[in-house]
N, C-alpha and C positions, 0 to 999 in steps of 0.2 A: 584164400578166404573160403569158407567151407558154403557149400550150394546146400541147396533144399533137399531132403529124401529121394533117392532113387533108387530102383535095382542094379544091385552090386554086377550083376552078369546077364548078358540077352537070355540066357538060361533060364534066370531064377522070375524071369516077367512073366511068363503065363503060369505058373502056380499062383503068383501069389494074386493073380487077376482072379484066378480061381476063387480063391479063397481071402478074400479082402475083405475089413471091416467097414461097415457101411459107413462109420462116421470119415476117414479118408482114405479114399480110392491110394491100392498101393502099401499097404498096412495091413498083413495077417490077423486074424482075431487072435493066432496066439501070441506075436508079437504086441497087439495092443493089449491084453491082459498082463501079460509080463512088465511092460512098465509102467501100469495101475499100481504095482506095490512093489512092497520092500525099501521104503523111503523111509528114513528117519523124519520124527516132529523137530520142526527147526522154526519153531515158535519163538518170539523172542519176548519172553515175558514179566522182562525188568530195566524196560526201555526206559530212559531218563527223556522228560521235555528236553528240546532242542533249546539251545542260549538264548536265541532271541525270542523267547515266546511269550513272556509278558511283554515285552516289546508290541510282538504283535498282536496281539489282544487287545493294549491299546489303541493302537491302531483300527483297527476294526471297530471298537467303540465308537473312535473319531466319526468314523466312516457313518453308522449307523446312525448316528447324534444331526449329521447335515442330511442325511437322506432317509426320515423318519416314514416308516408306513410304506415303503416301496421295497422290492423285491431287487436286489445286485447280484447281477453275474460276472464272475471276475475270472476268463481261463488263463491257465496256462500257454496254450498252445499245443500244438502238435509236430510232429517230428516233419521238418522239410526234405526232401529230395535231393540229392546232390544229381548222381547220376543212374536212370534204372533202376535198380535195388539196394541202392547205398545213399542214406542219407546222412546228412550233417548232423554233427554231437549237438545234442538238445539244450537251449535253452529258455528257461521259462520266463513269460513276461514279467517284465520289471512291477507291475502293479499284482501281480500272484505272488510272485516272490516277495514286495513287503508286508503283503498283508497274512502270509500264511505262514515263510519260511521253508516251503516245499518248492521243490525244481524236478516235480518229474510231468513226464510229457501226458497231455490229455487230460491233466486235470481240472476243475472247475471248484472256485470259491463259491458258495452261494450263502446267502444273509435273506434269508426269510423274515417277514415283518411279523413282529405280535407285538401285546399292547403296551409291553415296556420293552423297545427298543429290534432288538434283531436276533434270530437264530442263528447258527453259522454251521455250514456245514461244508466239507471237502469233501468233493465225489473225486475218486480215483478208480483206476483200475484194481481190484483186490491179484490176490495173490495167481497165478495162471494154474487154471483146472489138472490136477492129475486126471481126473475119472477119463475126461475124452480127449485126453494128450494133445487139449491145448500148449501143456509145458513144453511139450518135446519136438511137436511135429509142429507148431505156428513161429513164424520168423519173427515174433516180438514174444512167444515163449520164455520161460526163466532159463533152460537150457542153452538158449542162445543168446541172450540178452543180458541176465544176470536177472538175481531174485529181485523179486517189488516187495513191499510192507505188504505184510497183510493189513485189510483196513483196520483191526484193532489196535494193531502195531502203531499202523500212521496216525492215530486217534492219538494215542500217547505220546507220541512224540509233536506233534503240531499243535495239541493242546487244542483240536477240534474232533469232535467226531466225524468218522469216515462212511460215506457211503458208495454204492457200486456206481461209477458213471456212467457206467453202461445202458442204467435205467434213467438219467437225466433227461437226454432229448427229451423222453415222454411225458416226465413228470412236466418238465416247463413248457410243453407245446399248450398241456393243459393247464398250463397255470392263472389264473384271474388276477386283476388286480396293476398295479402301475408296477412296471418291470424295467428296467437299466440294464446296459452289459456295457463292458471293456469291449469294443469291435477291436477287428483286424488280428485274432490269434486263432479263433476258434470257427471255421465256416457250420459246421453243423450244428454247434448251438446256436448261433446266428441263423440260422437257415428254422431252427425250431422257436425264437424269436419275432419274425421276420412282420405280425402283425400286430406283436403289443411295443414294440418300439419307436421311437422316434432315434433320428440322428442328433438332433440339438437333445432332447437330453441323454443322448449318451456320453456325448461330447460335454456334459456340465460333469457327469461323473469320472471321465477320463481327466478335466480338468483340475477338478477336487482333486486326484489324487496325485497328479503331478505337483501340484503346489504344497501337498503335506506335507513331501520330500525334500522343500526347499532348507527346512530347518532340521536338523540331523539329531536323533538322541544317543544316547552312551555308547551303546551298541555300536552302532552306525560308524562315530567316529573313531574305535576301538579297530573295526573293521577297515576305515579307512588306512589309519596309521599301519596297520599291516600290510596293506597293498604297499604302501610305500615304503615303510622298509621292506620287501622281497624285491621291491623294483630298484632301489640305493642296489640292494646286493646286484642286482641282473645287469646295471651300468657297469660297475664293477668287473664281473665278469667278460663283460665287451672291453674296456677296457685291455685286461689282461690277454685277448687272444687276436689282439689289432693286427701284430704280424702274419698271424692265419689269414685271417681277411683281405690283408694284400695280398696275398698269394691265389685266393678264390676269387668272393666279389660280396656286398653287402648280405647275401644270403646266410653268410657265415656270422653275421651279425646278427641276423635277424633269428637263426635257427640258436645264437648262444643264447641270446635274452629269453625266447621261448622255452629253454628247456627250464630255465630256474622259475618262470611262470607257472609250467605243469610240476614241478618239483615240489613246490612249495602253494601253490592256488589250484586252482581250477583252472587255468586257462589266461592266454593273456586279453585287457578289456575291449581292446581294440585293431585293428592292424600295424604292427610298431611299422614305424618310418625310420627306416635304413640308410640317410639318404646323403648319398659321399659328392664332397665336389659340387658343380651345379645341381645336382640333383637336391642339395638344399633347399634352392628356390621355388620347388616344386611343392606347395603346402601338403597336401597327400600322397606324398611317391611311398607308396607300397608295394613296389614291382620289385625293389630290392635285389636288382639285377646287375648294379650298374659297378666298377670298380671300384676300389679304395685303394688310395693312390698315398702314398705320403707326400708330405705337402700342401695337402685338401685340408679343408675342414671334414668332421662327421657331423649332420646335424640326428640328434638319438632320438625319437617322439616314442616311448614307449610305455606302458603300465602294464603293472603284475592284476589280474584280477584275484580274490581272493575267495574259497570253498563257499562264501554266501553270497557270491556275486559283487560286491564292492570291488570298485578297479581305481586305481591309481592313474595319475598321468601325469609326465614329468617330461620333461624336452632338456638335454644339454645339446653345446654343441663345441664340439672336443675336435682340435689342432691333431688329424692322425699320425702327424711326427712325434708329438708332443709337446710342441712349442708354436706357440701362434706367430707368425708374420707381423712385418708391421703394421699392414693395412689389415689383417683380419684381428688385430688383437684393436684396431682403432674401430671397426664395426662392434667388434664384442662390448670392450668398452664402454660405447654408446646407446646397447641396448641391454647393459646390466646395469649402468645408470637409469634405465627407463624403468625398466623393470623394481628397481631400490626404488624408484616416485611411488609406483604403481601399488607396491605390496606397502608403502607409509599410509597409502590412504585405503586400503582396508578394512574400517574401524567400525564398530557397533554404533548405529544410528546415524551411518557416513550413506550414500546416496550410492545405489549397483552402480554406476555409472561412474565413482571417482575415480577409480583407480584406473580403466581406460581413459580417461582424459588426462589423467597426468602421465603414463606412459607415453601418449600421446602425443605431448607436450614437449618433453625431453625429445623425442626422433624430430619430431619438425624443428628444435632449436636445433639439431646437429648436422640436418639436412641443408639447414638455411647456412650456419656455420660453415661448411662446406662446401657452398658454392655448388648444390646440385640444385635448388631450388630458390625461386628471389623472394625474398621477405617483404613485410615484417611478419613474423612468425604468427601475430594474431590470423594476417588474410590466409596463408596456408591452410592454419588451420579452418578455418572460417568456411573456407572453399576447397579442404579436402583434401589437398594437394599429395600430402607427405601420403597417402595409399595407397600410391602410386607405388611406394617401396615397402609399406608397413603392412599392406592389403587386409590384413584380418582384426578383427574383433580381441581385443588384450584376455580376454579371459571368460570362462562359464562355470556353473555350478555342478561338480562333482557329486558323483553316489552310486546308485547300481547302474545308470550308464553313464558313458563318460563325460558326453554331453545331457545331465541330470537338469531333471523339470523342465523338460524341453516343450508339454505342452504348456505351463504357468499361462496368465494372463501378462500383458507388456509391464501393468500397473502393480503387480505383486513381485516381477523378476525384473527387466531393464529399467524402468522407471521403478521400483519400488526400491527399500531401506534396507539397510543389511542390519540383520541380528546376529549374536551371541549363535554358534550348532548350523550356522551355515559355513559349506566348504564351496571354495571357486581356485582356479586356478586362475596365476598370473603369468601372461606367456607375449611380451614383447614380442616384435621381432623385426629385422631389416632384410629384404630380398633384394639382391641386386641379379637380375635376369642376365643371363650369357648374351643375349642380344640386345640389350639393353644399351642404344647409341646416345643416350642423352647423360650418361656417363662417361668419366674416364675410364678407361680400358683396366686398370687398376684392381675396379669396384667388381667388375664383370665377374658372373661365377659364384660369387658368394652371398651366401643365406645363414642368416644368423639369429638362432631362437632361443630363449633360455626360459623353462615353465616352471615352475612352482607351484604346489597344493597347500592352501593357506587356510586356516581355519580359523571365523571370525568367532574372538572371546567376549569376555565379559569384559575385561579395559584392554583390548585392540587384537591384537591377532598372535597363530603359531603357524608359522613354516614346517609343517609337517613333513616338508622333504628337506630339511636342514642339514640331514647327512650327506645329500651330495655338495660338493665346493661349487659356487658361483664365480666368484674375481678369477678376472685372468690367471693373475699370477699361483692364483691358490690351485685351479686347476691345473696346469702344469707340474705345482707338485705332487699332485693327488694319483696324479698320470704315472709320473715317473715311480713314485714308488708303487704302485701296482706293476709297473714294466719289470720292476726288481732292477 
């Protein structure tokens, strides 16, 4: 990885001390002249709007229509730290990214009030200075970084006009009047903020905009369906390279799935779950360390994100032989049947709530069935009981995060109605923990999830992830011929 400017040889340091340009220490003035020019114009000026940008103009109308006469600030964020001088690949907040369709770092939404409605404007960084080789000699330079829009560029394409952000702190230190921000992305605009704000209403505007999200437009779920199929495909690929993976260890798993995420998205949404063997049981094992053994089950928790941030998530959980066991195809069984309750009640004007209580339902009757648990199935559930192995929530609302409208109100998301453009996964599941003595020895070990991303219609729902097989028996064939 290439370091910052230095002299090429203990030699060449004290000329060029001599003879340095004032703007950085270390740089000839004829070296800095020299790369003031001879640049070609790389003007890009028959830039097409980005897909979703009536989308987002909608959107911001929304936006402006509930919070009439006040001033919103919405960042992006700024680039985190990994280690030293290397930071993590940028992601821009989920409320910048629906309302603008922009993902570069440091930017800020602003919606100025006048007396019909709102201005909108997108402060970014403009293009990096030739004059004082900011391009060349600054470490977020286009030389090292890669080119940014210029802001008329980004004005055409975001379908807002572009200002310097440069100059925002100061604009908004002086700004008058009732002001809102997105907290938690951007400390300096917050910091220039800091006396016309409250928390409770920033947190009504953070809320507002989580719950816009809850109901998905064209876009959105056009977006959706893409994540999901690159992630059908990246099971697929897992799949097919099973025998490498016993030979490594879950890494091989996890480095296949990623690669058809970067291949085809941006990134994958979340940390895929790798998770071979007991390591099933473990609801987040992203350590991905552990062997793949044939014999095991693989539990797969993985989604493709997609170039505008929309991520998929999809959980199988695949016999690495290729044939399920008795008892793992009788736990499978039991929570594809839960899972088949869960995604029937689904339906437009059906309550968030039904399709986890008939999931529900089904494991506590098979628990009781089974003699791991004394009925009758009402007290179980009543008092909780089947959590003990089922331990998670059947499902949440899918979008630009995985876990989408996660601030909502309880009354609009877990108590609230499902409509027609809302997307939720359906995700069963049964854990029986390696230590687990209140079992037979049998059960021990295995973890068993199967998720689905369901999108509620207009007379009931689609399985957006329909291309992967669910039923035991289907899976196995699905296995086998990908095995060849």
């Amino acid at each position: 990885m290439a370091d910052e400017l230095t002299p090429e040889t203990p030699e060449e340091e004290e000329p060029i001390k001599q003879r340095k340009n004032g703007l950085y220490p270390g740089v000839s003035d004829e070296l800095a002249e020299n790369m003031r020019s001879g640049w070609a114009d790389t003007e890009q000026y028959a830039l097409e709007p980005i897909a979703q940008a009536g989308h987002t103009a909608r959107r911001r109308a929304a936006l402006s229509a509930r919070f009439p006469g006040e001033r919103l600030v919405v960042p992006a964020g700024n680039l985190k730290t990994r280690s030293n001088d290397t930071e993590y690949p940028f992601r821009a907040s989920v409320e910048y990214a629906y309302l603008t369709g922009n993902q570069t770092e440091d930017g800020v939404l602003v919606l100025e009030p006048e007396r019909d409605g709102h201005r909108a404007t997108l402060y970014l960084l403009p293009r990096s200075d030739r004059e004082n080789g900011e391009f060349w000699l600054d470490g977020q330079g286009e030389l090292w970084v890669g080119r940014r829009h210029s802001l008329t560029e980004a004005g055409k394409r975001y379908g807002i006009p572009a200002d310097d952000v440069r100059e925002l702190t100061g604009r908004l230190a002086e700004a008058t009047g009732p002001v809102r921000v997105v907290r938690g992305h951007d400390a300096g605009i917050e910091a220039a903020l800091t006396d016309k704000v409250t928390a409770e209403r920033d947190e009504e505007l953070r809320v507002f905009l989580s719950e816009a999200r809850l109901v998905k437009d064209e876009f959105e779920v056009g977006e959706l369906q893409k994540a999901v199929d690159s992630t059908v495909r990246g099971f697929e690929d897992v799949v097919k390279v099973l025998d490498k993976a016993e030979a490594t260890s879950e890494r091989y798993i996890e480095g296949t799935f990623f690669l058809r995420a970067r291949v085809e998205g941006n990134d994958i949404g979340y940390g895929s779950i790798c998770a071979a063997g007991a390591h099933a049981c473990t609801l987040h094992w992203v350590r991905n360390d552990g062997p793949v053994r044939s014999g095991d089950l693989l539990l797969l928790d993985a989604g493709v994100e997609t170039h505008s941030l929309y991520t998929a998530d999809v959980t199988r959980t695949l016999p690495i032989s290729g044939r399920f066991d008795e008892i793992q195809r009788k736990v499978y069984d039991a929570v594809y049947e839960a899972q088949e309750a869960g995604i029937a009640a689904v339906q437009p004007g059906g309550k968030y709530r039904d399709f986890h209580d008939a999931s529900q339902r089904v494991l506590a009757e098979k628990l009781v069935e089974w003699g791991l648990v004394e009925g009758p199935v009402a007290r179980v559930l009543e008092l909780g009981l089947q959590r003990r192995w089922t331990l998670h929530g059947t499902g949440h609302m899918l979008g630009l995060d995985v876990h989408d409208c996660a601030v909502a109100r309880t009354e609009t998301y877990v108590d609230g109605t499902l409509e027609p453009g809302m997307c939720l996964t359906v995700e069963p599941g049964l854990y029986f923990q390696a230590d687990d003595l209140t079992v037979p020895e049998e059960y021990r070990g295995i973890g068993v999830r199967i998720e689905d991303d369901i999108l509620v219609t207009e007379d009931g729902n689609r399985n957006l992830s329909a291309g992967l097989p669910r039923r035991s028996d289907e899976v196995e064939l699905w296995m086998a011929k990908l095995k060849g």
